[in-house]
Backbone as JSON, one array per atom type, in Angstrom:
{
  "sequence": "XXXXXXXXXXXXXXXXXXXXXXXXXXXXXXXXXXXXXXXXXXXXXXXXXXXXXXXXXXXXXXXXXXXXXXXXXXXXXXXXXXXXXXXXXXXXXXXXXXXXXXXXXXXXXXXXXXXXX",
  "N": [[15.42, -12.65, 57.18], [11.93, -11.45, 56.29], [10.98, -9.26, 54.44], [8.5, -6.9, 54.01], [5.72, -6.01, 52.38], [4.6, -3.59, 51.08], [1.96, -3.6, 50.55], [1.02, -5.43, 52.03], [-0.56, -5.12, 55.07], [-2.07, -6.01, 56.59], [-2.93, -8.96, 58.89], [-4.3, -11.4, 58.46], [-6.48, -12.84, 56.32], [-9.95, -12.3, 54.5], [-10.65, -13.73, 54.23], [-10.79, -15.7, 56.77], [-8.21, -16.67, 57.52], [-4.35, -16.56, 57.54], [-3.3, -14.28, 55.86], [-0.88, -14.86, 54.76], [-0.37, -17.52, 53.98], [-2.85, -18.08, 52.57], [-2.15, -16.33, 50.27], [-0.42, -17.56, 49.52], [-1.42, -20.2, 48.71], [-3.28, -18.83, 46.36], [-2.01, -19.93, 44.2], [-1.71, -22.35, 44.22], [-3.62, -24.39, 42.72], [-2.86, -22.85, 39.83], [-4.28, -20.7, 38.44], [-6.9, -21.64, 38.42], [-7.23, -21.6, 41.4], [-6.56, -18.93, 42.36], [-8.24, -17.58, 41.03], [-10.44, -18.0, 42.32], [-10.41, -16.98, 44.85], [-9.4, -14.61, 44.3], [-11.96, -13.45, 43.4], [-13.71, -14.54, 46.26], [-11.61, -12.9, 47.74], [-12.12, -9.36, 49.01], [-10.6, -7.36, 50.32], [-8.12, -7.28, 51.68], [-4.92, -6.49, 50.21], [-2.47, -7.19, 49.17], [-3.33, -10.03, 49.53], [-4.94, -10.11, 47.15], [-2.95, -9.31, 45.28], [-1.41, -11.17, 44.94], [-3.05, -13.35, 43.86], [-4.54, -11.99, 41.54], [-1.77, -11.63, 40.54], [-1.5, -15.17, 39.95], [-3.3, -15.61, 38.4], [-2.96, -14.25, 35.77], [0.07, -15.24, 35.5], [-0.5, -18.51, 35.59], [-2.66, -18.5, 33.6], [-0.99, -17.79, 31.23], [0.23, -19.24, 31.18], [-0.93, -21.34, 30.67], [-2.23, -20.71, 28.05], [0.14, -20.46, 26.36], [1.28, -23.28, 26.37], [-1.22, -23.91, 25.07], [-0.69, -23.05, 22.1], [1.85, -24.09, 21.42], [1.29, -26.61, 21.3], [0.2, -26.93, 19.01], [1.97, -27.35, 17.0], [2.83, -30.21, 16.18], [5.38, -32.71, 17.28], [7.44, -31.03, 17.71], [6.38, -29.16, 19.58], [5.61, -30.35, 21.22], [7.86, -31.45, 22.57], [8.58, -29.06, 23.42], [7.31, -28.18, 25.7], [6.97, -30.78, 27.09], [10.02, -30.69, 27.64], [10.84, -27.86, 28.7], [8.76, -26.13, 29.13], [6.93, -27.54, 31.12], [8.96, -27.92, 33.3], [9.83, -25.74, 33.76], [7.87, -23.77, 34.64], [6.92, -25.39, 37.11], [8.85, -24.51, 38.72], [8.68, -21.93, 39.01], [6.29, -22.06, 40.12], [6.47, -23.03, 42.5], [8.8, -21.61, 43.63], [6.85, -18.77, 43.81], [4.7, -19.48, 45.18], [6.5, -19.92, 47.93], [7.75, -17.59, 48.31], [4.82, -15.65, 48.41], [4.62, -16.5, 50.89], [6.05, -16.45, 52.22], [5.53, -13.64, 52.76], [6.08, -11.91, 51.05], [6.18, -9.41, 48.09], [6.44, -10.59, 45.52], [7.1, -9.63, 42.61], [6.81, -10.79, 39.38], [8.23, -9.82, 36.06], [6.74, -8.9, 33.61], [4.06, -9.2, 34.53], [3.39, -8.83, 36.99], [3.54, -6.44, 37.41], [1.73, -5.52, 36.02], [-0.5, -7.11, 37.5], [-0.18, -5.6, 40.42], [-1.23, -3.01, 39.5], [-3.74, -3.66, 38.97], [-5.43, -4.01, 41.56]],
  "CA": [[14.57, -11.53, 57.47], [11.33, -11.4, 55.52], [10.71, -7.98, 53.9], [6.93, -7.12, 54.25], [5.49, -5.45, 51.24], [3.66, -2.0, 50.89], [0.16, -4.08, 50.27], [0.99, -6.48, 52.96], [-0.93, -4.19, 56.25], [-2.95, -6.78, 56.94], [-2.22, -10.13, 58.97], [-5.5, -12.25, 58.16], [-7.42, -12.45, 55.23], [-10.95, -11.98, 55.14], [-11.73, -15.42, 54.61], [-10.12, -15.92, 58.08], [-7.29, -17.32, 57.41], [-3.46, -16.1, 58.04], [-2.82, -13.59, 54.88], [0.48, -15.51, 53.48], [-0.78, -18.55, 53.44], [-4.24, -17.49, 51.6], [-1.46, -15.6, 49.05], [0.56, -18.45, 48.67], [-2.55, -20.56, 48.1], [-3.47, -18.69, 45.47], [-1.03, -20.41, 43.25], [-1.9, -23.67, 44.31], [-3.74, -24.89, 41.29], [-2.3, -21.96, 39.14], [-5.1, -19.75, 37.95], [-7.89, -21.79, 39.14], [-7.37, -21.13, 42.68], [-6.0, -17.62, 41.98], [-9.68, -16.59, 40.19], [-11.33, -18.71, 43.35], [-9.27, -16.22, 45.98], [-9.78, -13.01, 44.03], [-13.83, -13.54, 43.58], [-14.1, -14.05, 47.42], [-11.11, -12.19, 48.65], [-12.09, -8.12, 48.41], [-10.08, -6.11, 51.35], [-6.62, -7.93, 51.67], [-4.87, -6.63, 48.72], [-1.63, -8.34, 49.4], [-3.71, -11.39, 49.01], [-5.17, -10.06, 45.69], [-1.77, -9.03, 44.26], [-1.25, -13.0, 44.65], [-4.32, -13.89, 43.37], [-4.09, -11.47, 40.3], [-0.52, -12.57, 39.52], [-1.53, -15.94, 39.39], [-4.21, -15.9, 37.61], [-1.98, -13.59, 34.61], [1.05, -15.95, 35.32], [-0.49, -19.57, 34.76], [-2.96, -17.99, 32.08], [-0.35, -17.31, 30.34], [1.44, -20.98, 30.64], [-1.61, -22.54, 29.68], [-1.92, -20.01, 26.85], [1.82, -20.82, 25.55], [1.03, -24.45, 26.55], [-1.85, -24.38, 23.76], [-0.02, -22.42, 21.33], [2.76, -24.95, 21.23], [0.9, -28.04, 20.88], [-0.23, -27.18, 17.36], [3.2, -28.04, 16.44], [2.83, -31.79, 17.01], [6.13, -32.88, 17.79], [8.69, -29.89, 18.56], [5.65, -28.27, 20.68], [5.07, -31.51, 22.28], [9.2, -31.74, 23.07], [9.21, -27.91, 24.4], [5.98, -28.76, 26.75], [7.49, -31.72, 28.05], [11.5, -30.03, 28.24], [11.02, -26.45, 28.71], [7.42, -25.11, 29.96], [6.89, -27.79, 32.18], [9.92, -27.74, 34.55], [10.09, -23.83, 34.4], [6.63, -23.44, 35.46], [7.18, -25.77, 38.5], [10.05, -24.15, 39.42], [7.92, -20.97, 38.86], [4.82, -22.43, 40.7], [7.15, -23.48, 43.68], [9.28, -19.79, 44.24], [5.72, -17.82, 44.03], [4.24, -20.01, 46.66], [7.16, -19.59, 48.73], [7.6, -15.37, 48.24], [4.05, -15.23, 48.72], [4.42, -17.39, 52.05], [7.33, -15.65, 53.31], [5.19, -12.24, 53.0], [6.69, -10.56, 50.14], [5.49, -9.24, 46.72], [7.4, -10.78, 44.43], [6.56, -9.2, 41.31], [7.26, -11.05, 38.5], [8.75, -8.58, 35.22], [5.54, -7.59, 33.42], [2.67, -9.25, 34.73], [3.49, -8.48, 38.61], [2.92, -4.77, 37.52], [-0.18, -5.75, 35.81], [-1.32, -7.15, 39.12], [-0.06, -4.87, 41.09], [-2.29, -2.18, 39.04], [-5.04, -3.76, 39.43], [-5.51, -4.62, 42.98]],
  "C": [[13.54, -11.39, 56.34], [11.29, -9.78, 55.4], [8.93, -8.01, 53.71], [6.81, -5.72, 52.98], [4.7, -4.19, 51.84], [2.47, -2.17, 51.33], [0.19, -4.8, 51.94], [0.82, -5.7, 54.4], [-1.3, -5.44, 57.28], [-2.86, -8.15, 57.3], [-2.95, -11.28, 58.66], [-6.13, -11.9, 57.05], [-9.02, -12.39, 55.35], [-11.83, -13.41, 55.13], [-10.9, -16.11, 55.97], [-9.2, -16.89, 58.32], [-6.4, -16.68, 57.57], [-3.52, -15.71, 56.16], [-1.59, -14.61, 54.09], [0.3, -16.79, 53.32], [-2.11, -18.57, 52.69], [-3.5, -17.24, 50.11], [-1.02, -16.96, 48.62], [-0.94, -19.73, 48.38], [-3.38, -20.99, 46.47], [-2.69, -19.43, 43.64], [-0.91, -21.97, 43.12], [-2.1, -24.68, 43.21], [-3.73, -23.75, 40.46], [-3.35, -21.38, 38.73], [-6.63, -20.37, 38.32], [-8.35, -21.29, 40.71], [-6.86, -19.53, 43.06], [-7.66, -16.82, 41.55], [-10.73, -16.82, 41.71], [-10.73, -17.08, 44.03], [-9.77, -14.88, 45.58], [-11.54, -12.77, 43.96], [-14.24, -13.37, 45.28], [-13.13, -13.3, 48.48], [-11.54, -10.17, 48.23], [-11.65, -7.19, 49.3], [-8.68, -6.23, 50.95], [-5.67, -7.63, 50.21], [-3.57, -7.02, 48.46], [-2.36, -9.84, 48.96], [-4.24, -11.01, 47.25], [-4.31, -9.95, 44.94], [-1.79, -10.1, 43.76], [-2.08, -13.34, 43.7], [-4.46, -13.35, 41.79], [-2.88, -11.8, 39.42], [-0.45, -14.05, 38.81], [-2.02, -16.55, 38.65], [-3.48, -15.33, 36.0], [-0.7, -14.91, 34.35], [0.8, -17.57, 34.59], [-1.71, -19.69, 34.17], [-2.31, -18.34, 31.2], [0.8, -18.51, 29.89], [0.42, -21.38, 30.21], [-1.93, -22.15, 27.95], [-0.65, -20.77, 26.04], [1.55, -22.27, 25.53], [-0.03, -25.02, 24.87], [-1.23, -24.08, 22.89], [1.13, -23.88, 20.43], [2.39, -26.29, 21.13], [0.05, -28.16, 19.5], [0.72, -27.31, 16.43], [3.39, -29.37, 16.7], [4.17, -32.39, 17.2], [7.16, -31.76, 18.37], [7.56, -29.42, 19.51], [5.69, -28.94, 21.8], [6.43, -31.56, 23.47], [9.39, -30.21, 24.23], [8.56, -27.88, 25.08], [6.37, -29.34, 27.58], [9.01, -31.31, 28.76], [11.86, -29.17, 29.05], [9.88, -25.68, 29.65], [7.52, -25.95, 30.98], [7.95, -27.39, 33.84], [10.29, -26.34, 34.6], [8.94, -23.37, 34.82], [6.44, -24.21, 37.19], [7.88, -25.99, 39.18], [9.45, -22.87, 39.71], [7.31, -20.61, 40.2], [5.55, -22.41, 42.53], [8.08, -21.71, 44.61], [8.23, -18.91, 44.14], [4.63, -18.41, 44.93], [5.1, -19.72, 47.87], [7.23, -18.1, 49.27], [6.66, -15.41, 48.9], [3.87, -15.71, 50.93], [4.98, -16.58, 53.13], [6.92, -14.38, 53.41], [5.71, -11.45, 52.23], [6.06, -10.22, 48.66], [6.08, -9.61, 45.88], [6.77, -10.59, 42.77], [7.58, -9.59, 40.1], [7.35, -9.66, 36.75], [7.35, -8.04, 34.51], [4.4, -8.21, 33.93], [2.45, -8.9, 36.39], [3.25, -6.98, 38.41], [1.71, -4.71, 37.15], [-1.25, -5.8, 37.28], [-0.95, -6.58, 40.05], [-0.97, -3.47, 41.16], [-3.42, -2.22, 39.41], [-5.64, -4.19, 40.63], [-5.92, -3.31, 43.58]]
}
């Protein structure tokens, strides 16, 4: 049984496409296609939640991503060990949520984008 969110009124987005696949989309190429989505999506705000989260969410890996490669080997090891395979485990359950129609608000930046939408 999907659970349909608060935001989620709306079954199409306005770029005429089906709403949960637009959301889940947004996550596609992680903050690129997330900034794409929110620039020309402006009704759907189910799709913007998406679009806002993912633009905050893999920000914030590529952020940590730089951060950690000015440690030249341990950064390099927790990059290759740690960020990677938890971000596309990440990348993979916030395409899905968004697919299946739900808000899955990750702990603080899903309220961020939830704010601002």
């Amino acid at each position: 049984m999907t659970v349909m969110s608060p935001l989620h009124t709306e079954k199409t987005s306005i770029l005429g496409l089906d709403a949960n696949l637009v959301a889940a989309l947004t996550y596609l190429v992680g903050f690129v296609t997330g900034a794409i989505v929110l620039v020309l999506e402006k009704e759907n705000r189910f799709v913007r939640f998406h679009a806002t989260q993912s633009i905050l969410v893999f920000g914030g890996i590529v952020a940590i991503d730089i951060l950690l490669q000015i440690v030249p080997l341990l950064g390099a090891l927790l990059v290759l060990f740690l960020v990677i395979p938890a971000s596309a485990i990440l990348w993979l359950v916030l395409m899905f949520k968004a697919y299946q129609g739900e808000e899955f608000k990750l702990p603080l930046v899903g309220r961020i984008a939830a704010e601002r939408v």
